[in-house]
C-alpha positions as CSV (number, residue, x, y, z in Angstrom):
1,X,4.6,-31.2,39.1
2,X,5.0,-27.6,37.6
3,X,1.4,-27.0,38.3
4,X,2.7,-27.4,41.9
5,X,5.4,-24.5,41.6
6,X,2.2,-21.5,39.9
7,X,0.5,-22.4,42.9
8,X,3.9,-21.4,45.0
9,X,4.0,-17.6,42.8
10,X,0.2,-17.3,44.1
11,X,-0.5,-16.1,40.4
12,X,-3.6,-14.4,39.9
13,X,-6.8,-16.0,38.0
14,X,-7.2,-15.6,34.4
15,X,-9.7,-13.0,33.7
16,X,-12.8,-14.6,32.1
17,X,-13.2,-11.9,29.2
18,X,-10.3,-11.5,26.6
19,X,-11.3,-8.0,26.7
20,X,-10.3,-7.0,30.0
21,X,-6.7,-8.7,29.3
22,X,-6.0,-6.7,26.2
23,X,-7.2,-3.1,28.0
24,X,-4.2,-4.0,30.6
25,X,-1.6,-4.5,27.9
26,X,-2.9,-1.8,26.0
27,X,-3.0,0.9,29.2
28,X,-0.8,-0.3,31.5
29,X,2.0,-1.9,30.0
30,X,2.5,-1.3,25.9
31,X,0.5,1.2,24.7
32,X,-2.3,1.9,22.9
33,X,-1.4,1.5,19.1
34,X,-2.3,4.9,17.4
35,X,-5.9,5.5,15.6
36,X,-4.3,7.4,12.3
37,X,-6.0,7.8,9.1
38,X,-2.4,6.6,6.4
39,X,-2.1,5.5,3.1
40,X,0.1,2.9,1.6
41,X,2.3,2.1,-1.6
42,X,4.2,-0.4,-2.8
43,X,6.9,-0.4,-5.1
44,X,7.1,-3.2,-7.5
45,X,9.3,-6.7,-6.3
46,X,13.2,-6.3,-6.7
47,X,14.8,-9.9,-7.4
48,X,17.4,-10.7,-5.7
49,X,17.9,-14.6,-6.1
50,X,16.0,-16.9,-7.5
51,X,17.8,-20.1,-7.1
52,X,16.5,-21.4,-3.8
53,X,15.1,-25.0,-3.7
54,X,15.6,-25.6,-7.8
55,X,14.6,-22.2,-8.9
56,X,11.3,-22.8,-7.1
57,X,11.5,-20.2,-4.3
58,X,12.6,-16.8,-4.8
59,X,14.2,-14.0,-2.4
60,X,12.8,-10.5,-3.2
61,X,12.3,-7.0,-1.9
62,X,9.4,-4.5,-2.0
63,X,9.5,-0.7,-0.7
64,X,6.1,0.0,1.3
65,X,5.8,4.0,1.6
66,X,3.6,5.0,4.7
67,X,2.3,8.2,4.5
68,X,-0.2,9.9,7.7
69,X,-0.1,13.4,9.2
70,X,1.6,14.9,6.2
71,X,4.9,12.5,6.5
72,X,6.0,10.0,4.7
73,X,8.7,6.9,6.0
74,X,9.8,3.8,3.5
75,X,10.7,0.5,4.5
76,X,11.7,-2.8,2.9
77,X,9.9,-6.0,3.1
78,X,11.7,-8.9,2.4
79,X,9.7,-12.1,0.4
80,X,11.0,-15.7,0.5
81,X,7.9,-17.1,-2.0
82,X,7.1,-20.1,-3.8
83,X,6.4,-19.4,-7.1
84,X,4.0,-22.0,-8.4
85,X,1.4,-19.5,-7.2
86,X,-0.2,-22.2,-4.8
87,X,-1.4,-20.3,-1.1
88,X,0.9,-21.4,1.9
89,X,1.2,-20.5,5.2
90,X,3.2,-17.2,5.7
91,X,5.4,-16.3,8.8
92,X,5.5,-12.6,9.1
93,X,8.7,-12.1,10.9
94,X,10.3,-9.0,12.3
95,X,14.2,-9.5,12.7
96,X,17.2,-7.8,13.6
97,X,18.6,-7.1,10.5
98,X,17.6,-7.6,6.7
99,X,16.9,-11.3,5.5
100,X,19.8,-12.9,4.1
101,X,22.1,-11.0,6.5
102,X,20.6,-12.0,9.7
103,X,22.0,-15.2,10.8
104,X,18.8,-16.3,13.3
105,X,17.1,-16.7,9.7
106,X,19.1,-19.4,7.8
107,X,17.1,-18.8,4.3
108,X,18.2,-21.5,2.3
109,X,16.9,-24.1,5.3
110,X,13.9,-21.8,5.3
111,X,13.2,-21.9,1.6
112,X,13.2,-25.5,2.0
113,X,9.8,-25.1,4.0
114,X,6.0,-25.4,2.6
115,X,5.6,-22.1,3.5
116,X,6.4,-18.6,3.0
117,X,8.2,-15.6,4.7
118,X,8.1,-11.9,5.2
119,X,10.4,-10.3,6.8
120,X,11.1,-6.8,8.3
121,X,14.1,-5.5,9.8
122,X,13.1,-3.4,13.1
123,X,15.8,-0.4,12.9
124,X,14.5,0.2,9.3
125,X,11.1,1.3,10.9
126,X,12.2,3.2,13.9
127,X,15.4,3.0,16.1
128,X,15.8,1.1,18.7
129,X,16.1,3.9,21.4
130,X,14.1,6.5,23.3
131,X,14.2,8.7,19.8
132,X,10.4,9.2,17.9
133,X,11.4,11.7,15.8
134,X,12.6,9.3,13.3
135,X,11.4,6.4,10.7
136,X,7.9,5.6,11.1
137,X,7.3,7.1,14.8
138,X,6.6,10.5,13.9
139,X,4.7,9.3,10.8
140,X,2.0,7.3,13.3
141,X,2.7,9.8,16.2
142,X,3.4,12.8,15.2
143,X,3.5,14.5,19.1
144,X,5.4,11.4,20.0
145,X,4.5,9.5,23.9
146,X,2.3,12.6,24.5
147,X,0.4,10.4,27.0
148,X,0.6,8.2,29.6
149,X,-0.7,5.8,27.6
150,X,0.8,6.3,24.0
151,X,2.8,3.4,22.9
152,X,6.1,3.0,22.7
153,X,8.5,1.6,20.3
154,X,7.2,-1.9,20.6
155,X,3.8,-0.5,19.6
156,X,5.4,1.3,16.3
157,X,7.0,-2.2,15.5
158,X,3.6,-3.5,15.9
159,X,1.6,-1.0,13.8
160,X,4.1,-2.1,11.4
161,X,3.5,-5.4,11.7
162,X,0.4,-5.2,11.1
163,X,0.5,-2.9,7.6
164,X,2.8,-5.8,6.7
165,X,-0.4,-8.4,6.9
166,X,-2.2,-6.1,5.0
167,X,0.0,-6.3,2.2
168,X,0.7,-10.3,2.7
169,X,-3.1,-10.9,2.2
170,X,-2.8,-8.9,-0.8
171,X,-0.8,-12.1,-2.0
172,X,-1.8,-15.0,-3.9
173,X,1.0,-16.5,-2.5
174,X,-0.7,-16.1,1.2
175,X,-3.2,-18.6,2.6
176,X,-4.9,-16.3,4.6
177,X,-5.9,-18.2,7.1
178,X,-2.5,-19.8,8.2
179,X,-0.3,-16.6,8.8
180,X,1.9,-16.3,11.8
181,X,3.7,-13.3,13.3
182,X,7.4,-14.3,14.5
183,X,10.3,-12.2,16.6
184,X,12.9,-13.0,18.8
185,X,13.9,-11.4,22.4
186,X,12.5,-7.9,22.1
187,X,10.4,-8.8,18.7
188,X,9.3,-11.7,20.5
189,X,7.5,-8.9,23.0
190,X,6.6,-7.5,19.9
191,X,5.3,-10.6,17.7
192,X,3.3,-11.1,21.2
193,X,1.6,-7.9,20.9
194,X,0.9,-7.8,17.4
195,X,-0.9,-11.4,17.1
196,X,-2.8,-10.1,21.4
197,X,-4.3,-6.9,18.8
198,X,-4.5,-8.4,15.7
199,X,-6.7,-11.6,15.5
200,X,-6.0,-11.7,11.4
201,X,-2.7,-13.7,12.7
202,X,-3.7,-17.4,13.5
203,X,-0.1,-18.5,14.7
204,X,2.3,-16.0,17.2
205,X,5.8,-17.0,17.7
206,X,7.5,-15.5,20.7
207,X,11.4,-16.5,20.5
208,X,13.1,-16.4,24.1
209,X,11.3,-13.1,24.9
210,X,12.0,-12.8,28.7
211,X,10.7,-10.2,30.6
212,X,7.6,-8.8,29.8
213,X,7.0,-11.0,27.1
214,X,6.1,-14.8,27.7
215,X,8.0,-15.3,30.8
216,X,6.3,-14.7,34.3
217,X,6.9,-11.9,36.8
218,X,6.2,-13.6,40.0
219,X,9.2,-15.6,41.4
220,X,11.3,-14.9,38.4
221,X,14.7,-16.4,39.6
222,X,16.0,-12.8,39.4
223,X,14.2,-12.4,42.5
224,X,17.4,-14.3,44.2
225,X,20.2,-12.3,42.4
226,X,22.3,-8.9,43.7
227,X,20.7,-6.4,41.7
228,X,21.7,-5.1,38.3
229,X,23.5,-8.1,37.3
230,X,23.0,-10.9,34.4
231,X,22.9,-14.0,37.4
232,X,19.0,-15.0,37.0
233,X,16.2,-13.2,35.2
234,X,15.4,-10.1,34.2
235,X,13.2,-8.0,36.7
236,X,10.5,-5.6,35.3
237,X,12.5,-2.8,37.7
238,X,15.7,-3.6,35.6
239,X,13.5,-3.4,31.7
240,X,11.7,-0.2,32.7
241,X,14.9,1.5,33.4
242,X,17.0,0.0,30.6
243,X,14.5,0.3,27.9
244,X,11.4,2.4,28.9
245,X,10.9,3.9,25.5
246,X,9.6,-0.3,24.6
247,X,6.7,0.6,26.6
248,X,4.2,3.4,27.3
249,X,4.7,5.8,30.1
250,X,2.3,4.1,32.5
251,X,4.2,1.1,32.9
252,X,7.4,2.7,34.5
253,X,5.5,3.0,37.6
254,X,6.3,-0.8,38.0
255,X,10.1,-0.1,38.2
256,X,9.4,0.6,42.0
257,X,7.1,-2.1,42.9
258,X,8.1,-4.4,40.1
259,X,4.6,-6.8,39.4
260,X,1.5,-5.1,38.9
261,X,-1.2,-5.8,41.3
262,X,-4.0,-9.2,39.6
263,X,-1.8,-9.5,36.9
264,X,1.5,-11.3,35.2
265,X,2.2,-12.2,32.1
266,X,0.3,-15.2,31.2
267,X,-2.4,-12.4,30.7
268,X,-0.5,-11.5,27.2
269,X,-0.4,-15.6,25.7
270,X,-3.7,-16.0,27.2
271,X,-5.1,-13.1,25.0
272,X,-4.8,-15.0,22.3
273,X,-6.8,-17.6,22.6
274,X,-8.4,-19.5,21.0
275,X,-5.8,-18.8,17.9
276,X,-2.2,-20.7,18.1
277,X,0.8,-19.6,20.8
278,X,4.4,-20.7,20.6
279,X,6.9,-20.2,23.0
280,X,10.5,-21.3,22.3
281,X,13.4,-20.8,25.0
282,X,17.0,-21.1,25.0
283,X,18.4,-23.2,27.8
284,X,21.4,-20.9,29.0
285,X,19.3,-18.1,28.9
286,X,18.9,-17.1,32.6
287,X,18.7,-13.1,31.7
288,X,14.6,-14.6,29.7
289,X,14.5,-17.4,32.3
290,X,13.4,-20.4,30.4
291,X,11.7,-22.0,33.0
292,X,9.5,-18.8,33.8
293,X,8.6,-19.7,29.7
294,X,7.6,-22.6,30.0
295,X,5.3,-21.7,33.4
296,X,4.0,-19.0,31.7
297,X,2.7,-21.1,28.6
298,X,1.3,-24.2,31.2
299,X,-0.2,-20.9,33.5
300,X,-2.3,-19.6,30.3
301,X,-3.3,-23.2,28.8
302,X,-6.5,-22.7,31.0
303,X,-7.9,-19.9,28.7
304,X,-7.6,-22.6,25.9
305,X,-9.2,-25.7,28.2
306,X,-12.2,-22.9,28.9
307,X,-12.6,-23.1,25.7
308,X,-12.4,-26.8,25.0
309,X,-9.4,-27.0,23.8
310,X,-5.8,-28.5,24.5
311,X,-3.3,-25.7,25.8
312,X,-0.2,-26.9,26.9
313,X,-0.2,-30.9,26.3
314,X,2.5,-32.8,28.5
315,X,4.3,-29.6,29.6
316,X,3.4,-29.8,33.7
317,X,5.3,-33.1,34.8
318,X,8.6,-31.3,34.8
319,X,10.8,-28.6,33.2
320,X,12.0,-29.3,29.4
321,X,15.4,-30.6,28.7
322,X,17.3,-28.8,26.0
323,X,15.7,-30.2,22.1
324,X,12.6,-31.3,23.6
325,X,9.0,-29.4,22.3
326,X,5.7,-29.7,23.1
327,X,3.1,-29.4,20.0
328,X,0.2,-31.1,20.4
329,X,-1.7,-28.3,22.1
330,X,-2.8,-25.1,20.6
331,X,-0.2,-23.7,23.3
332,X,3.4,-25.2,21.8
333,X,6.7,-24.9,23.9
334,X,10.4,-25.8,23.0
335,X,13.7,-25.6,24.1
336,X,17.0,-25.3,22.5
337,X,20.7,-26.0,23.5
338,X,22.0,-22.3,23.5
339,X,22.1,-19.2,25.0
340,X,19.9,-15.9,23.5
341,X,19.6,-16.8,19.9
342,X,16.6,-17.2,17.2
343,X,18.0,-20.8,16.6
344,X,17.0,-23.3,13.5
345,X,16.0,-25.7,16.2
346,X,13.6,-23.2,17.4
347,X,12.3,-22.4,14.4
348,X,12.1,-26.3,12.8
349,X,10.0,-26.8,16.1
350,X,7.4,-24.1,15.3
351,X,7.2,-24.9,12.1
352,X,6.5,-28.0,13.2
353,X,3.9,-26.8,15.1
354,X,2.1,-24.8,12.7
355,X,1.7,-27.4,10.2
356,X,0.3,-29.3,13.3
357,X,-2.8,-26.8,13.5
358,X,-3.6,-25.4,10.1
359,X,-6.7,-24.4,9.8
């Protein structure tokens, strides 16, 4: 039994308050997101086809103008509605590129769903790199990481995120009680984030986010690798030195002694309870180790069974095989055939999932 093999990492005990889980992410290992008084506006919607599923669903783009400390930064939002003006469920997705270009969203399957989608693409808010003088960052921060404990760019991905709901529940189109936040790889750490701060979202999708997203620290299989290659999983020691500008500045002390003392990362999925978690993995993906995923999701069920409710159901008899899920639970789990990818099989399974636990 897997249960068998979280005894063998010796992981730490769930704390009992959500509180004290979310003060660790937000000083130790993301970032606090910034306290900034902003306005918004929205430019009116821009068609740009409306012939998905028999003229029923339409693909359009807004402008939302973000303005704080005397700056100003615009961004697209992409809409995939229904236009019979009945609420539906909404995925709020952050993707790596625009909607309609980015192949891990196939938008004519997804218009083909009973729900809706937003869409933002991440380079269009900030760049991906140790850079805050551009896009939204200095907007939201205008002295930059000035702290130990200033987020980093994950943060300003989340902030976004989150201005994003605000305009989604503005929506008839959005039931807003069924929205989700969605990302893959390093917007899966993000989509994590987002829906541990923002408890608006009732559904977080985390897409084969690895390292410091919802895969566990402690005997990570990169543990048994030569160091600074792609054989096994990603170490925290090898994401603070690649990407340090994800996080804030407190969590590069872990590059040395890699796992924080009383803590992995079934801290960030347990967070979330008693909302909705998915976790989807790739099978080939060693680098987000797939079976620390799926460990991870059974290791943070037991903030959901605290609560009376079903985490992870039938995920601790053995590791998944490649197109198997897991739903039944408020914690979901799947596993597709591929290497690092935002697959349709991933996202049928979620959606699968979410129309599993509506509210």
């Amino acid at each position: 039994m897997l249960k068998q093999e979280l005894l063998r990492r010796a992981l730490p005990a769930l704390p009992e308050a959500r509180e004290e889980m979310v003060d660790i992410f937000t000083h130790e290992v993301f970032g606090e997101l910034p306290s900034v008084d902003f306005t918004v506006s929205m430019s009116e919607p821009t068609v740009i086809y409306d012939g998905f599923a028999d003229r029923t669903v339409t693909h359009s783009e807004v402008v939302m103008t973000v303005t704080a400390n005397g700056r100003s930064h615009s961004f697209y939002i992409d809409r995939l509605l229904h236009t019979d003006g009945k609420p539906r469920p909404t995925v709020i997705a952050t993707l790596f590129e625009r909607m309609g270009k980015y192949r891990g969203f196939a938008i004519e399957e997804m218009s083909e769903q009973d729900v809706n989608f937003l869409s933002v693409y991440h380079k269009e808010i900030t760049s991906d790199d140790g850079d805050f003088s551009n896009g939204l960052a200095p907007v939201i921060l205008p002295n930059g990481q000035d702290t130990d404990t200033t987020c980093g760019k994950i943060g300003v991905w989340a902030w976004a995120n989150m201005r994003v709901l605000d305009y989604a529940l503005t929506l008839p189109e959005t039931d807003p009680k069924n929205v989700a936040i969605a990302g893959h790889s390093r917007l899966g750490k993000t989509a994590l984030y987002t829906g541990m701060l923002d408890e608006r979202f009732r559904f977080v999708y985390s897409n084969a986010s690895g390292c410091t997203g919802a895969t566990l620290a402690r005997g990570n299989t990169g543990f048994d690798r030569p160091k600074r290659t792609y054989e096994g999983g990603e170490l925290v020691e090898d994401i603070v030195r690649v990407f340090p500008y994800w996080f804030c500045k407190n969590y590069h002390k872990y590059a040395e002694t890699s796992i924080p003392e009383g803590f992995d990362q079934h801290f960030l999925l347990a967070s979330i309870a008693p909302r909705c978690v998915f976790v989807a993995s790739c099978h080939s993906d060693d680098w987000a180790d797939p079976k620390g995923e799926q460990l991870c999701a059974l290791a943070a069920s037991e903030a959901w069974e605290r609560m009376g409710l079903a985490g992870l159901v039938d995920g601790a008899e053995r590791y998944l095989d490649p197109k198997e899920e897991r739903i039944d639970g408020h914690v979901g789990y799947c596993k597709s055939n591929t290497y690092h990818y935002f697959t349709r099989h991933n996202w049928a399974s979620f959606l699968r999932f979410m129309q599993k636990h509506l509210a």
